[in-house]
N, C-alpha and C positions, 0 to 999 in steps of 0.2 A: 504494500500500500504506500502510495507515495509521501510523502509530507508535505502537510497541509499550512501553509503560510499566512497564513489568512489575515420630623425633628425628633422627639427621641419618645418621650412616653407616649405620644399618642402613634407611636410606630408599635409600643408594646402588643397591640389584639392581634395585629395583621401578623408580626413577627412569628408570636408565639403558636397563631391557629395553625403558620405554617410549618413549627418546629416539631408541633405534636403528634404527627404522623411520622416520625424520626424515633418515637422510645420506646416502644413495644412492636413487638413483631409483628406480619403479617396476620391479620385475625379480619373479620366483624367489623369492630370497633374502628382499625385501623382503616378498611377501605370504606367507614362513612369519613373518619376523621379526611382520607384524600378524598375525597368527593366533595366535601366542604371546603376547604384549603381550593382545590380547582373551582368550584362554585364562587368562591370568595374573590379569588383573582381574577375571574375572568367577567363579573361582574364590576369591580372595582375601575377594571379594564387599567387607564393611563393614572389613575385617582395615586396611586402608591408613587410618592416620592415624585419627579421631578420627569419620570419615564425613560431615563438611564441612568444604567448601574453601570459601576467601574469595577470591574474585576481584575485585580493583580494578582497573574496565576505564576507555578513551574513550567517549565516549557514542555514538560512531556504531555501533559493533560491536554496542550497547544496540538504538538506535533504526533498524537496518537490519532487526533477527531473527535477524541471523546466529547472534547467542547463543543466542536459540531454536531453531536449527538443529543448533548443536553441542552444545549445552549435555545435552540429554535423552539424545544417546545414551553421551556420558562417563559419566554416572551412571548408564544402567545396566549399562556396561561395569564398572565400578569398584566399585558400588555404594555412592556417595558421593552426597553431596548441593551443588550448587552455590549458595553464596549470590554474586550478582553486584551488586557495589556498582559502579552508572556516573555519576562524577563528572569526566570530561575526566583529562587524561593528567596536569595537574600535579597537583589533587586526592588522585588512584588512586596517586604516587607517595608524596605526603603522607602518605598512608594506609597504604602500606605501609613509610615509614620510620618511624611508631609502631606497628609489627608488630600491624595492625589488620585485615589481609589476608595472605593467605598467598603469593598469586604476580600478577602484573599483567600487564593484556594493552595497552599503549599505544603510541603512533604519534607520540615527540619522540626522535629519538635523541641529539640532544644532553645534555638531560635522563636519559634512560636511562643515557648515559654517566657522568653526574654522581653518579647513582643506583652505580652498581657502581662508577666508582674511592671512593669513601666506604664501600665494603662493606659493602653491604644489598639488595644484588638476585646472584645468579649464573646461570652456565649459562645466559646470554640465548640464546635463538633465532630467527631470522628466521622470520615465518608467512605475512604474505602483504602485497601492495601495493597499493596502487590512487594516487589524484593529487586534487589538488583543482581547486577553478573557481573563475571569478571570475561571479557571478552578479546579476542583475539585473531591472526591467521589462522590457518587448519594447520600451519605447519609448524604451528607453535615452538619459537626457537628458543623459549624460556622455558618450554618443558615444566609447564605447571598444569597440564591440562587433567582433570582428573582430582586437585587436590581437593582437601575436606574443607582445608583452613584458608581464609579469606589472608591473613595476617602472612601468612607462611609463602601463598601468592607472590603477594606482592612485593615479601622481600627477597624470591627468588628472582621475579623480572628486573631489581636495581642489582642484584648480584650478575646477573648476567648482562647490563647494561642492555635491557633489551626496550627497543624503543615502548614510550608510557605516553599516552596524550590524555591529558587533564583535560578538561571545564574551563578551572582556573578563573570559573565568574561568582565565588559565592552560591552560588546555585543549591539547593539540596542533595542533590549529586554531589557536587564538591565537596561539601561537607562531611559528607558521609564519606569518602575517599580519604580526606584528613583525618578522620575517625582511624580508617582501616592502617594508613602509612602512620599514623602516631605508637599502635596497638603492635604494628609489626618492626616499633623500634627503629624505622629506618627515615631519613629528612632527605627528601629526592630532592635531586639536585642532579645538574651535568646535562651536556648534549641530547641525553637519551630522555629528557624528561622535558615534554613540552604541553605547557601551559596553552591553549588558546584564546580564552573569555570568549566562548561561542557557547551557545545551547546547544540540547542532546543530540537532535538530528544532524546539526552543522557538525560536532564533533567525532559522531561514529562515520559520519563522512569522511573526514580528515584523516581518524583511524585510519580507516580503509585503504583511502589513498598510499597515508607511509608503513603502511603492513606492521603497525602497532599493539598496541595493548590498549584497554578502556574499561573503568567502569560505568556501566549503565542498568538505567533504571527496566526490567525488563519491557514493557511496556513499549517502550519507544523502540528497543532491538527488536523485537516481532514485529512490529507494524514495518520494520523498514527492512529486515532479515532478507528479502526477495532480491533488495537491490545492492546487500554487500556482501564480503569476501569471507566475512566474523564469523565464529563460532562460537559457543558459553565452552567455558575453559573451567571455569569458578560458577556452580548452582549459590543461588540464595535459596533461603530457608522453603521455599515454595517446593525445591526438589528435592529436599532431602538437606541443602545447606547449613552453612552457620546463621545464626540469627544475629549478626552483627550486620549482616545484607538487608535486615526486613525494612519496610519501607512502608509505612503509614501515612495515607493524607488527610489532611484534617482542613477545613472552612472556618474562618473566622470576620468578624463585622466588624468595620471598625467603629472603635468609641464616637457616639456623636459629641460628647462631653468636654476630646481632645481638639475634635476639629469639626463644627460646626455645618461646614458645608457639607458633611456628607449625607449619602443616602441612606439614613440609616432603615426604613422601611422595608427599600429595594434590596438591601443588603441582608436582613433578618430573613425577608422572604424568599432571597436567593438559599442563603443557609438550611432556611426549611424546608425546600425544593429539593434540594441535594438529598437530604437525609431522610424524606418521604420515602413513599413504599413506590410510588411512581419514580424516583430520581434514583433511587436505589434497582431498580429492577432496569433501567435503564443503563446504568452502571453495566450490571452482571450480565446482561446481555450485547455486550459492546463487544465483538471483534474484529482482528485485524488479521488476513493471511491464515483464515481458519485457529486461530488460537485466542481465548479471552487476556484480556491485557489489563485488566483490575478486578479487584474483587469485594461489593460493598463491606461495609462493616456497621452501620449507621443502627440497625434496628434491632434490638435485645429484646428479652425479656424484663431483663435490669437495669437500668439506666446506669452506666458505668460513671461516676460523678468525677471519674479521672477525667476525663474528655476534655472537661469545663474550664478548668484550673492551672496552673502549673504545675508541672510536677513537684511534690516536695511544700505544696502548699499550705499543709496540715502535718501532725502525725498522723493522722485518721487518712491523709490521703496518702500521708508519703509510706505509708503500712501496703495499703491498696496497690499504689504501683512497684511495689519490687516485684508483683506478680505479672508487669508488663510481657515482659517477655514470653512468660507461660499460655496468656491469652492471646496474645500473638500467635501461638503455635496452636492453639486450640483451634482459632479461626481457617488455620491451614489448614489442620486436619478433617474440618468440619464442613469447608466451604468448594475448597479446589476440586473440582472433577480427577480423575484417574486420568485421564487423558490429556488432560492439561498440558 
């Protein structure tokens, strides 16, 4: 598939009517709750907010479609207009703490964290996951194809100086790469380690080109897998990986509080769109080159109160999230088809 280039309290009823087909699973309940929610926006029609949203997204979300999957039918549920600004997660956060964007969809939670305890993002909500890889030639001249360890990787490809193309934009990607090269003790550096502050699809291009190494987020390697050279060298937690690959994204609004012009309406009701049974199911039925390329995660039995907050927010939360990782892998095992 090619790549695709493409005020506050009285914001509370619409927001929240939208949020609440996001916390409990598929039942009854839930499909009057989205039928209401749909009812409510599409009668409202242009009424909500100013009738565009500014979305500061990851660029995988950009260059999988998925936005073009969800994006058209929010707008005509709402009857608002989507503008979708995709500059990687730390960019999209940048951008939304000069209240340039109205709510953001990105995939760093530590970042996101940083984002809401500084109070400029609220009401975060978990949307959907997927992992990333560690990617390469078929000829693999670093001979790491096959390993368990993400860490082990990629201090085999600086040992062999084997060419490494970064991000190198802040991105969620990036980040998460600084995670794995911190973890595996090594600070790349030299000839063979090139940085290019491009997004996903620009950069496994690049790959390709100088018969590199890369991480990416899977998502964006499948949708584009038909037009490169790459193979997955390094599984994330989706096939059996470490879970230092996983890869959560999460929606957040920003504060009308911090910065006034936004939308915060169109913002809440985008949030609650996402993590409906409708934005959800749209989610899990998205694919690219016969393979699904996210996987929701929005709808529980139990309202996960970690979503919301920072991590570490409470003891009572920061108890709750040591189990992050666990529910992480439960969602794997629970949600991934076999054939995946």
């Amino acid at each position: 598939m090619p790549i695709q280039r493409r005020r506050f309290m009285q914001a509370t009823a619409v927001g929240a009517l939208a949020s609440i087909a996001g916390c409990t699973q598929a039942s009854q309940n839930q499909a009057q709750n989205e039928e209401t929610t749909t009812e409510s926006g599409a009668q409202g029609g242009g009424s909500i907010g100013d009738g565009e949203l500014k979305l500061a997204t990851t660029t995988s979300t950009y260059d999988t479609g998925l936005l073009d999957e969800l994006n058209p039918v929010f707008e005509e549920t709402y009857g608002l207009t989507v503008k979708t600004i995709p500059k990687g997660t730390g960019a999209s956060i940048r951008t939304a703490r000069d209240g340039d964007a109205d709510v953001i969809l990105v995939h760093a939670r530590g970042a996101e964290d940083e984002f809401m305890q500084d109070g400029f993002g609220v009401n975060r909500r978990d949307v959907m996951f997927n992992d990333f890889v560690v990617v390469g030639p078929e000829s693999d001249p670093a001979g790491i194809s096959g390993m368990e360890s993400a860490t082990e990787a990629f201090a085999t490809i600086s040992e062999a100086e084997s060419t490494f193309v970064s991000r190198g934009d802040d991105s969620g990607t990036h980040k998460k790469e600084k995670i794995v090269w911190e973890e595996s003790g090594v600070d790349p550096s030299g000839g063979w380690y090139q940085a290019v502050g491009k997004g996903m699809g620009d950069t496994l291009v690049q790959t390709n080109q100088v018969g590199g190494y890369t991480i990416a987020d899977r998502g964006t390697y499948l949708s584009m897998k038909n037009e490169l050279d790459l193979v997955i060298h390094v599984q994330g937690p989706l096939k059996g990986g470490p879970v230092i690959l996983k890869n959560p994204y999460g929606v957040i609004p920003v504060n009308p509080e911090k910065h006034d012009n936004v939308n915060y309406q169109a913002a809440m009701a985008y949030a609650g769109f996402l993590t409906s049974p409708k934005g959800q199911s749209l989610i899990d039925n998205y694919t690219a080159n016969g393979s699904q390329l996210f996987f929701p995660n929005a709808l529980s039995e139990k309202p996960d109160f970690a979503q919301y907050v920072p991590q570490g927010y409470s003891a009572e939360t920061a108890a709750s999230l040591s189990r992050a990782d666990k529910r992480y892998l439960h969602w794997v095992e629970n949600q991934v088809p076999t054939n995946y």
